[in-house]
C-alpha positions as a printed NumPy array, in Angstrom:
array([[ -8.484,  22.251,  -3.404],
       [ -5.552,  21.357,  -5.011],
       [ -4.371,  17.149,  -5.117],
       [ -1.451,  14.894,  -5.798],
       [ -2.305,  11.512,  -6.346],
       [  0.82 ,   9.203,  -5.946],
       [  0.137,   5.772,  -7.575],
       [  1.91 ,   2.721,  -9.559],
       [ -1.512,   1.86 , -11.067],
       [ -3.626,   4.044, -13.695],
       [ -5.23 ,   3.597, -16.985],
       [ -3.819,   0.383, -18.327],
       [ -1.063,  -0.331, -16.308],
       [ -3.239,  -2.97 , -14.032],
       [ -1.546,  -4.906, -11.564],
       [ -4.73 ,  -5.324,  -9.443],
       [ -7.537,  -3.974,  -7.643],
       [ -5.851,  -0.805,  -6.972],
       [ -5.614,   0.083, -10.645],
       [ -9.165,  -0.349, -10.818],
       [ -9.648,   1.625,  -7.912],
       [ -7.566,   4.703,  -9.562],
       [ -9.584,   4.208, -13.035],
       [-13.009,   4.178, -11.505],
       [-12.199,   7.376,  -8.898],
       [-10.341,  10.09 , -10.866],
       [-12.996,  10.864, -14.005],
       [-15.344,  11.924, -11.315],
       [-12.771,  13.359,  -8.446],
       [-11.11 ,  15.594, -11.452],
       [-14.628,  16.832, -11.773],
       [-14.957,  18.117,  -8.111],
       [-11.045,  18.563,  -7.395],
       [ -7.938,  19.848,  -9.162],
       [ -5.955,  16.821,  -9.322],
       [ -2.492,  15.477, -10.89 ],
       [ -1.305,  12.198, -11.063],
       [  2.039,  11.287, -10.04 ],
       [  2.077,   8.098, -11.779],
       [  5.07 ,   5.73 , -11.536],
       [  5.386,   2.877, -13.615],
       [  8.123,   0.439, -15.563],
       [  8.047,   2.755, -18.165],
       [  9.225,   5.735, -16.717],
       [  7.754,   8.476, -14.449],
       [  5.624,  10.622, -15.411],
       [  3.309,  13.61 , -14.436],
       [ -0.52 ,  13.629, -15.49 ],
       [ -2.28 ,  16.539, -15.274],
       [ -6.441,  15.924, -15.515],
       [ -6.553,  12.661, -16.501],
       [ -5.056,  12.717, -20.315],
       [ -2.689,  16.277, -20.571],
       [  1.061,  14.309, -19.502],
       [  3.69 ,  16.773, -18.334],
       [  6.837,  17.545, -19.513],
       [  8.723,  16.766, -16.025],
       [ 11.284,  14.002, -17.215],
       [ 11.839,  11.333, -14.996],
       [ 15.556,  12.175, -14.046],
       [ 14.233,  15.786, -12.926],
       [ 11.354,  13.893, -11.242],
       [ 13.007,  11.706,  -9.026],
       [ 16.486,  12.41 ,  -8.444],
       [ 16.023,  13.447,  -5.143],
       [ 13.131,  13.952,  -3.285],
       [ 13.656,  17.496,  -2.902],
       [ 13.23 ,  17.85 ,  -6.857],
       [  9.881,  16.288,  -6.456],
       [  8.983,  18.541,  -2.997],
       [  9.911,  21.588,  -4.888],
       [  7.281,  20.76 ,  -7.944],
       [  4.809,  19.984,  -5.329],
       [  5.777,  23.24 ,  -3.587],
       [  5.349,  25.256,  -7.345],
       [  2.284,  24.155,  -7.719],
       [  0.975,  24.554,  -4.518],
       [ -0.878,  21.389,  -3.394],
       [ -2.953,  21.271,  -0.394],
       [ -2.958,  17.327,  -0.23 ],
       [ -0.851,  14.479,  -1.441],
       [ -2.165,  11.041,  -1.252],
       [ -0.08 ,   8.551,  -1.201],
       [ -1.967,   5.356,  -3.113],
       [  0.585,   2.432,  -2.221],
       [  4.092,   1.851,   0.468],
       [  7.029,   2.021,  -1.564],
       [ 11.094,   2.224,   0.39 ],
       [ 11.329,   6.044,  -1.204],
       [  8.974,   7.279,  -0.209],
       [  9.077,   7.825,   3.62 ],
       [ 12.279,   9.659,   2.741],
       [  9.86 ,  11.974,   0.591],
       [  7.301,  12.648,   3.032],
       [  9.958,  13.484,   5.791],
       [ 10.935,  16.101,   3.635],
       [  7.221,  17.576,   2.98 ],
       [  6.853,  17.954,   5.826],
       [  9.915,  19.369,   6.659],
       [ 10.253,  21.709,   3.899],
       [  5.783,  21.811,   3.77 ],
       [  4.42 ,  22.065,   6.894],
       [  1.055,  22.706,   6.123],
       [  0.472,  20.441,   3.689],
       [ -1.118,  17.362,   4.431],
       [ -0.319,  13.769,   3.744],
       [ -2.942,  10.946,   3.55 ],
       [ -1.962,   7.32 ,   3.253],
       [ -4.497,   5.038,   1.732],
       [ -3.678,   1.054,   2.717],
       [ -5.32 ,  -1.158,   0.281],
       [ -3.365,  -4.249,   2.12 ],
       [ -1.533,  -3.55 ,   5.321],
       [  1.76 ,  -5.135,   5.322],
       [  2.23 ,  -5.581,   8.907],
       [ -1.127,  -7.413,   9.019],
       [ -0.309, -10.134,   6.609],
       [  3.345, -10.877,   6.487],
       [  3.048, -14.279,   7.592],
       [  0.996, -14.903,   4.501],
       [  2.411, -13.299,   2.255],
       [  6.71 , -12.511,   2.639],
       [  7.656,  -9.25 ,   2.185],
       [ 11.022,  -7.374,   2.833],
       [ 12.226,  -5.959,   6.2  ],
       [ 12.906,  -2.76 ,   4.151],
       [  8.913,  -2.958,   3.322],
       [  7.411,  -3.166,   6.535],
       [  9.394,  -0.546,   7.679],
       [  8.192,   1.778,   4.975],
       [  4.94 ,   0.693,   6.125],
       [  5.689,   1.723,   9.635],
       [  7.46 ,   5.17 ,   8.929],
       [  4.431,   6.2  ,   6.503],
       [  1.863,   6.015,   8.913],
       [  4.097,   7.899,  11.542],
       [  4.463,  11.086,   8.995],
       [  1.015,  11.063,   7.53 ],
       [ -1.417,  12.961,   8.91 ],
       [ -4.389,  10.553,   7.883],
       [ -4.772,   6.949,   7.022],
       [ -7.558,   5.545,   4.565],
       [ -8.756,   2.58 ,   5.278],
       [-11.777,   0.659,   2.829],
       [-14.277,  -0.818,   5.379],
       [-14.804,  -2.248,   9.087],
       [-12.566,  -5.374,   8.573],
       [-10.08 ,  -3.411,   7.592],
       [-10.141,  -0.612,  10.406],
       [ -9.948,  -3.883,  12.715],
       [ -6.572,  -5.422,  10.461],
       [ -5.459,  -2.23 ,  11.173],
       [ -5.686,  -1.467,  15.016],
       [ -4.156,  -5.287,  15.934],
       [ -1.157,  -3.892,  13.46 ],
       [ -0.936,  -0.721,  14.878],
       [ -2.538,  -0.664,  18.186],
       [ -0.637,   2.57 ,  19.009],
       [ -1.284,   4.653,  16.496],
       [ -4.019,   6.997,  16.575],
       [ -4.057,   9.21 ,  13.59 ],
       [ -7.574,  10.374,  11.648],
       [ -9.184,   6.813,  10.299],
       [-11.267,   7.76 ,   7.766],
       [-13.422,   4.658,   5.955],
       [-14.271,   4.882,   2.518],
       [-15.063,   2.057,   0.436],
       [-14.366,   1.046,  -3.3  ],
       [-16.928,   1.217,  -5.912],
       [-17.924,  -1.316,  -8.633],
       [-19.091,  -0.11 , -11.89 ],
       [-22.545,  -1.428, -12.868],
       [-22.336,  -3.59 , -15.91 ],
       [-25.351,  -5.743, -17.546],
       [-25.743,  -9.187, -17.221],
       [-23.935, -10.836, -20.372],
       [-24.784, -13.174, -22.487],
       [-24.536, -17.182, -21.243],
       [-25.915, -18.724, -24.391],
       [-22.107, -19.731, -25.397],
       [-21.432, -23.616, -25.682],
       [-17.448, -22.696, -26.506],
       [-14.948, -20.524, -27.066],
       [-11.531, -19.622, -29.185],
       [ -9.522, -17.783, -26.486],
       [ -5.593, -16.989, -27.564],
       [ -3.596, -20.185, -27.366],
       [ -6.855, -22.451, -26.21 ],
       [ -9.886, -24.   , -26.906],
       [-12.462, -24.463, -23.928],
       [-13.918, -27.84 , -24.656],
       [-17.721, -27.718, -25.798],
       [-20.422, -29.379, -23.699],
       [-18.15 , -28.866, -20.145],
       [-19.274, -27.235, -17.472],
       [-16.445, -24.644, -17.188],
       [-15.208, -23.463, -13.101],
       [-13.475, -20.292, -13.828],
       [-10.961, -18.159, -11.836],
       [ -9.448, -15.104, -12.318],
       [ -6.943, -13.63 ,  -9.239],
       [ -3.218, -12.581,  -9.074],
       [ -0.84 , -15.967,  -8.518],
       [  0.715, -14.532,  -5.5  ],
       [  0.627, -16.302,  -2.116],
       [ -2.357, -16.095,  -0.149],
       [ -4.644, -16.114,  -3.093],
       [ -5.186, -19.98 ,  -2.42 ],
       [ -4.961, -20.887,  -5.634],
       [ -3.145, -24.178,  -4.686],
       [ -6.356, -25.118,  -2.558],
       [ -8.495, -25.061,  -5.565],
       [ -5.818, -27.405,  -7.316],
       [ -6.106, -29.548,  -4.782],
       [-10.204, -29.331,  -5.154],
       [ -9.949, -29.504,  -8.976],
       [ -7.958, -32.99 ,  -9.139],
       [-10.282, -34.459,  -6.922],
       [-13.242, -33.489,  -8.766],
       [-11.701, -34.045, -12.346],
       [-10.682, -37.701, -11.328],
       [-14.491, -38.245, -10.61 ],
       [-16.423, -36.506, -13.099],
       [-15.449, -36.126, -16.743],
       [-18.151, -32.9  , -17.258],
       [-15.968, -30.044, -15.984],
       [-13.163, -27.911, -16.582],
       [-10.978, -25.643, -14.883],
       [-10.288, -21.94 , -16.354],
       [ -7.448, -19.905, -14.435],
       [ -6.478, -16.485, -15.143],
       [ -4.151, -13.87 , -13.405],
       [ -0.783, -15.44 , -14.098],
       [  1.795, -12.971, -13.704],
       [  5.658, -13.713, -12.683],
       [  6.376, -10.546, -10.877],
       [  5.034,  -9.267,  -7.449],
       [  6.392,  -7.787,  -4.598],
       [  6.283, -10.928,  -2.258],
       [  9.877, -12.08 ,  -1.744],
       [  8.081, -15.573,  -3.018],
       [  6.052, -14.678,  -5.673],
       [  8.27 , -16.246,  -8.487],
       [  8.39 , -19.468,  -6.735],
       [  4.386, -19.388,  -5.778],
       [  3.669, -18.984,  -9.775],
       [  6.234, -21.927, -10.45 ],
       [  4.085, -23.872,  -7.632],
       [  0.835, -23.643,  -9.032],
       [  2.34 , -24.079, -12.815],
       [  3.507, -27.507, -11.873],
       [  0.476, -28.763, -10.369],
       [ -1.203, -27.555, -13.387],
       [  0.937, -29.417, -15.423],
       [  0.93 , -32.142, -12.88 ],
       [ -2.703, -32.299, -13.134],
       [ -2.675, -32.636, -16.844],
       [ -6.371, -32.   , -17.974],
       [ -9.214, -29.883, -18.463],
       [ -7.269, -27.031, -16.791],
       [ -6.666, -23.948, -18.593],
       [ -4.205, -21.551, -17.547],
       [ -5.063, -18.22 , -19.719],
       [ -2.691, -15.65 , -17.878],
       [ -2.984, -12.069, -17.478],
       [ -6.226, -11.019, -19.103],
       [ -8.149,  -7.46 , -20.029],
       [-11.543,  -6.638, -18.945],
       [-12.865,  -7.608, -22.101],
       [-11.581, -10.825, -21.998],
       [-12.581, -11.688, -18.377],
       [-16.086, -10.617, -19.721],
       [-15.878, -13.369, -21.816],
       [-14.952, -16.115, -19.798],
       [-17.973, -14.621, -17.164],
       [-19.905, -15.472, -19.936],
       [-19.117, -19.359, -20.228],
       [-18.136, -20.107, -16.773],
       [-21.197, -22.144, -14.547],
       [-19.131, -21.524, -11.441],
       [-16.783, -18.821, -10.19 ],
       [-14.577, -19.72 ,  -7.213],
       [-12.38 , -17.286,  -5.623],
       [-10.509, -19.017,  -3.258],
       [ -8.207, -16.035,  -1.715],
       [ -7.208, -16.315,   2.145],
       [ -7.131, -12.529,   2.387],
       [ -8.908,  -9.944,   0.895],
       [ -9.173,  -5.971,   1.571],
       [-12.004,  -5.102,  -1.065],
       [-12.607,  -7.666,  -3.21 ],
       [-13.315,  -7.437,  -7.145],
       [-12.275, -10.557,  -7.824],
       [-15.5  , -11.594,  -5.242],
       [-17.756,  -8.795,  -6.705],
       [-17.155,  -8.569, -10.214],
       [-18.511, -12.072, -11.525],
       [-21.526, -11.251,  -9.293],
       [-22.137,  -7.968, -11.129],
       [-22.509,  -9.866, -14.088],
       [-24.601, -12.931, -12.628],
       [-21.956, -15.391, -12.628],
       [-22.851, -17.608,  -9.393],
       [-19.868, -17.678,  -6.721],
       [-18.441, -19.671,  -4.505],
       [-16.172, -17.748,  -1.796],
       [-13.877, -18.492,   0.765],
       [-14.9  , -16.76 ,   3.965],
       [-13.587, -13.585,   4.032],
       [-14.227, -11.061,   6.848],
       [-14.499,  -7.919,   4.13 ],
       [-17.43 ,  -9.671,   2.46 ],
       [-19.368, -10.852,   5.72 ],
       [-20.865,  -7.794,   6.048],
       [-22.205,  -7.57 ,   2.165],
       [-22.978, -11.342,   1.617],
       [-25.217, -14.21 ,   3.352],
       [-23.782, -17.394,   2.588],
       [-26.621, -20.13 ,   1.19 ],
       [-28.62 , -16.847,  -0.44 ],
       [-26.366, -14.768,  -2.653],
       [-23.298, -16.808,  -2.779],
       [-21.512, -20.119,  -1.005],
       [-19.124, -19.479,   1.409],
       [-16.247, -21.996,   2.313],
       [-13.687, -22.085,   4.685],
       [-10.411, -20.963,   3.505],
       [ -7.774, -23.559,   2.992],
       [-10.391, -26.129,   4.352],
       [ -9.743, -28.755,   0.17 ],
       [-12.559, -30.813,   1.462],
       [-15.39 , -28.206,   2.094],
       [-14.401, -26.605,  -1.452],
       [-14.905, -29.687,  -2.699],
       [-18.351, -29.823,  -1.438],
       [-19.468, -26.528,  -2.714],
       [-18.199, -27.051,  -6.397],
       [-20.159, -30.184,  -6.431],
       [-23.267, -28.572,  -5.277],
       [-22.936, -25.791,  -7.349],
       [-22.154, -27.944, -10.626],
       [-25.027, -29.997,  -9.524],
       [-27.844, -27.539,  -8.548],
       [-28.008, -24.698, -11.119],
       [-30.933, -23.549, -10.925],
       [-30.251, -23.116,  -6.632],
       [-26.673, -20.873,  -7.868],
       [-28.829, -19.057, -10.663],
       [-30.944, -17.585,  -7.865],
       [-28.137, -16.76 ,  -5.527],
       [-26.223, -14.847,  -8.515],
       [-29.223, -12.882,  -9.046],
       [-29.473, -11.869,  -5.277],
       [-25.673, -11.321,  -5.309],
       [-26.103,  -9.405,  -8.162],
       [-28.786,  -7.063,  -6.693],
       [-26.608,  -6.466,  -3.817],
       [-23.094,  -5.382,  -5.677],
       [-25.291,  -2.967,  -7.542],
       [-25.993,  -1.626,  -4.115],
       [-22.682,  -0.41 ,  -3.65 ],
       [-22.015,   3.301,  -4.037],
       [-20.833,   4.074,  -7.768],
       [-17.643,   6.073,  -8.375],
       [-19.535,  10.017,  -8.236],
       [-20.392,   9.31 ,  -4.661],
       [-17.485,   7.737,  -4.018],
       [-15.478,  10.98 ,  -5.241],
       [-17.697,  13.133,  -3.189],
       [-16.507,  10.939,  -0.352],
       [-12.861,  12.052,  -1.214],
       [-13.599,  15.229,  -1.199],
       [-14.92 ,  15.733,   2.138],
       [-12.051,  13.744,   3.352],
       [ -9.549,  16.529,   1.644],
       [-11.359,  19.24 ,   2.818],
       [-11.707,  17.847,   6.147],
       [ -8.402,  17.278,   7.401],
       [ -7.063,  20.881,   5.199],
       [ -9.364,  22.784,   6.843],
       [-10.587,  24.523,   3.707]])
């Protein structure tokens, strides 16, 4: 069984879940599979053969033309190409596979569905048509759970290729240690003594991140124990209003004026950290396929506050492992922070039972094995 992965996220190029998602899955699927990585990135194109061995394809003889690219996948005799992300080339590169391929087979896996969301979050014309034209020449579609499957069919109510449903895995980590009282983090000092409400998501539209501004200068003009922590500033996305969403939530940062700590783009490592000092995580998002940014500070016993999200319904119970809000809905946020910053012992015990429950999740081996059975399902090998 021999597989292409095609993907604009791996080892520690990050933009999001999805890079996580390619990190955790391809140490064990290499294991079970003969896998490349077509991995395409700001840096160049490049091929990567098991993981660490990079190719010596350049990217002009890479991507060219698509029929450079079909006749390396022809040489080395795929069975499957799976196609991690929508992107405007390649629709024009699966036509040709197929075209030039017949038997080999083409799986699309949507970790967001375009289609679904686009009055959320703006994307091009040029986008949703990719969208569209991908899912017409694949032969399967991989989708990560139940709420997605139903995003899905009120997209694409006419479609009616393979659905296969596999989910995401979360890597088990320990609970860390919460005996900090502050912090030197680059650029910042988190002030000792303050009950610190962390947040860590991409500033793109959708996430809700101006919500929880709202909430925080509400709070901060009554109370004088707390601080605001956000992380996951980064200027470029592919929302046609990105830019101006990051410029947004800057200015009422700067508008708010204290105890709020903007800390950007940050590593695993330095997430950790943060985990470690924050009281409360909120992750306010309006939209969520599979959400890390939910499960993570859970795995790690941070409690959580979370807007109500159909992909976690099914994994949480709000008032026992976490406290659900309604999304966009300032004054019930509100509410729950002041709970929460008020009853820790009550969002102790919910972190632990959220905690007990993300461990619950499949890890990455069984995940692969998932994989897999998909390939060899819909190749017939």
């Amino acid at each position: 069984m021999k597989t292409l992965f095609v993907t604009f996220e791996f080892q520690d190029i990050i933009h999001g879940g999805l890079g996580r998602v390619i990190n955790g899955l391809v140490p064990e699927l290499c294991k079970i599979v003969e896998l490349e990585i077509l991995f395409l990135h700001e840096k160049g194109n490049k091929i990567i053969r098991c993981i660490n061995n990079e190719g010596d394809i350049s990217y002009e003889e890479l991507m060219s033309a698509p029929g450079t690219v079909v006749s390396y996948i022809e040489s080395k005799k795929f069975d499957v190409v799976h196609f991690f992300c929508v992107n405007l080339t390649f629709p024009l590169l699966m036509k040709s596979l197929k075209k030039k391929l017949p038997n080999i087979k083409l799986i699309l896996s949507m970790h967001n569905i375009f289609e679904y969301e686009k009055d959320i979050r703006s994307c091009s014309d040029g986008i949703l048509l990719s969208e569209r034209k991908m899912i017409e020449l694949c032969d399967s579609i991989h989708l990560l759970n139940p709420a997605s499957e139903l995003y899905f069919k009120k997209s694409y109510p006419d479609t009616h290729k393979k659905i296969f449903i596999i989910t995401n895995g979360v890597s088990s980590r320990n609970v860390i240690d919460r005996n900090f009282d502050a912090v030197s983090f680059p650029n910042f000092n988190f002030p000792s003594g303050k009950k610190i409400i962390f947040t860590s998501t991409r500033w793109a539209p959708g996430k809700g991140l101006e919500y929880l501004l709202e909430a925080a200068t509400e709070i901060l003009n009554a109370r004088n124990d707390v601080c605001f922590v956000l992380a996951g500033r980064k200027e470029n996305s592919w929302e046609f209003d990105g830019n101006e969403y990051v410029k947004k939530i800057d200015a009422k940062i700067n508008e708010i004026g204290r105890d709020i700590y903007s800390v950007g783009w940050i590593n695993d490592a330095q997430r950790d950290l943060i985990f470690s000092l924050a009281h409360l995580y909120v992750m306010p998002s309006e939209l969520e396929y599979f959400s890390y940014g939910s499960l993570e500070p859970l795995l790690v016993g941070t409690p959580l506050i979370q807007s109500r999200i159909d992909c976690l319904l099914d994994v949480f119970e709000s008032n026992l492992d976490c406290l659900f809000y309604s999304p966009t809905n300032t004054a019930e946020l509100i509410e729950k922070i002041i709970f929460g910053l008020d009853n820790p012992k009550i969002m102790e015990e919910m972190a632990r039972n959220g905690r007990i429950k993300v461990n619950n999740f499949c890890g990455w081996k069984e995940i692969a094995t998932l994989y897999h059975k998909m390939y060899v399902e819909i190749s017939g090998l």
